[in-house]
Structures are given as structure tokens and as C-alpha cells.
C-alpha positions in Angstrom: 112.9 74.5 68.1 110.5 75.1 70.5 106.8 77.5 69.8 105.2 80.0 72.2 101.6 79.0 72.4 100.5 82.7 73.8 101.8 84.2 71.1 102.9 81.9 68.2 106.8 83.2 67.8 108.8 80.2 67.3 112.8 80.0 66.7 112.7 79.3 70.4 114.2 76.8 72.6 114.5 75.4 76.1 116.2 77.0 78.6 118.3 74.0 80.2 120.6 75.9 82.3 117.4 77.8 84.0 116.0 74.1 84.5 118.6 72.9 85.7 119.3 75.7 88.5 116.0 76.5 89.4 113.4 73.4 88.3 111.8 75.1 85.9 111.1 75.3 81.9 111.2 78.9 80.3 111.8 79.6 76.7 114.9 81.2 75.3 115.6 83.5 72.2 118.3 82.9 71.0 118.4 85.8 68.3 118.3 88.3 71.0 120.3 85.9 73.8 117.4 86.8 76.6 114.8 84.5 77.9 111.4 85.0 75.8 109.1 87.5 77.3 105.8 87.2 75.8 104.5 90.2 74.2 100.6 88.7 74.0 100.5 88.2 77.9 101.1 91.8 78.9 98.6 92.9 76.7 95.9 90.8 78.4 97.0 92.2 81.5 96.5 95.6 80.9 93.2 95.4 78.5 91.2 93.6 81.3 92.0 94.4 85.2 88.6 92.5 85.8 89.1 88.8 86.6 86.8 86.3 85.1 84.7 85.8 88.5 84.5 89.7 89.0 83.3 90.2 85.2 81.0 87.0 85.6 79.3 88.5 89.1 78.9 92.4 88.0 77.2 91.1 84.2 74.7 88.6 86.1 74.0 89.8 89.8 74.3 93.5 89.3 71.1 94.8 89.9 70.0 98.7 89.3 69.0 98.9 93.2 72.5 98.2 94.0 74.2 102.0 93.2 71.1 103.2 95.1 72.7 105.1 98.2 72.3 102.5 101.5 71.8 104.0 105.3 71.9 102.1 108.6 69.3 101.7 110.8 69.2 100.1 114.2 67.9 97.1 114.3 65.6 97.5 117.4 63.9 100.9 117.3 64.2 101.5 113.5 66.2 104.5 114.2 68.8 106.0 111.5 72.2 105.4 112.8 74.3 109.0 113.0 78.2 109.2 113.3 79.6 109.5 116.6 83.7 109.8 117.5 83.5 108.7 121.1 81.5 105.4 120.5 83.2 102.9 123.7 82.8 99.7 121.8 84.6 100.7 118.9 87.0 103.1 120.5 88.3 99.3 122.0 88.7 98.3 118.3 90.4 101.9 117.0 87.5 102.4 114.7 86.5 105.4 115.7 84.2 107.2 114.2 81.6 105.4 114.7 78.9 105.1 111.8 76.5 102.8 114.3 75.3 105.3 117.1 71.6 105.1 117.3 70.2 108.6 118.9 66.8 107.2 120.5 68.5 103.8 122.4 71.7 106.2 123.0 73.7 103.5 122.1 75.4 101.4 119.8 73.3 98.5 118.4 73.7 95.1 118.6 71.3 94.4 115.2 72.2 97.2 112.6 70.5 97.0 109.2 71.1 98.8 106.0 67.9 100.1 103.9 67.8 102.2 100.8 67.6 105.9 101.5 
């Protein structure tokens, strides 16, 4: 008899017909004649939709600033970018509107940065 390790049932066994079709081990319950599905893996699925890296980066490199509304600014005159919805360079990339059209060079910017407003 074979043990789940996620969730301790045992009374379970190897599923050598599944190995033997597909390649692979599952466990089997043979009081309800199904294949074992665990019962503690779905409910870490559903506590915690974070992954370990996401958790890890938003407790250590979140910082206050960060949910501090952002603008764009071109790069060369300092200018606040508007939107535009007949920008040419991004009308050739179907992204129209445009968030990058800088009033005082009448164009779209090469060097766009982003400040805090």
C-alpha cells in the first residue's frame, strides 16, 4: 500500500495499467475505484494565486513611491507627453492612441521618460 505525501491518505496503490499506457506513476483508490485526487493540492491552489517569486519581489522591493501615479515626459525638451490617435509611427504598429506625442517637438520622441506626477 502506497501513502500520499501531500496529504497523508494511505490505502493507496500504484496505478500499473496507467504506467504502463502512458509512462507515468499516479496513485489509485481502490475504495472508490478512481485514480487519487488530492484534496490538499487544490487547496493550495486556491489560498495563494501569488507564486513564491511574485510574493518574494512585492514583500522586499515594493516601495511606497511605486503606487504613486507615473507620467511621461519627452526625453529631449522635458515636455509632458499627451495622447494623440493619428501618431505615424505607431499607426505602423496598430497602437494607436498614442500616449508618446510631445506638443512642443510636435512629434513623437525617441527618449520618453516616466516621472512621478
Amino acid at each position: 500500500m502506497a501513502k500520499c505525501k501531500r496529504c497523508d491518505l494511505d490505502n493507496l496503490t500504484w496505478d500499473r495499467e496507467y504506467h504502463e499506457a502512458s509512462g507515468k506513476w499516479r496513485l489509485w483508490n481502490p475504495s472508490t475505484e478512481r485514480p487519487h485526487e488530492c484534496g490538499k493540492k487544490k487547496e493550495t491552489q486556491s489560498e495563494d494565486p501569488m507564486s513564491k517569486h511574485d510574493r518574494k519581489l512585492w514583500k522586499t522591493a515594493w516601495n511606497e513611491e511605486m503606487d504613486l501615479p507615473s507620467k511621461r515626459v519627452c526625453g529631449i525638451c522635458n515636455t509632458d507627453c499627451v495622447v494623440v490617435t493619428d501618431c505615424p509611427y505607431c499607426e505602423k504598429l496598430k497602437q494607436n492612441p498614442c500616449e508618446h506625442w510631445c506638443t512642443k517637438c510636435g512629434k513623437h520622441p525617441q527618449i520618453i521618460n516616466v516621472v512621478k506626477k
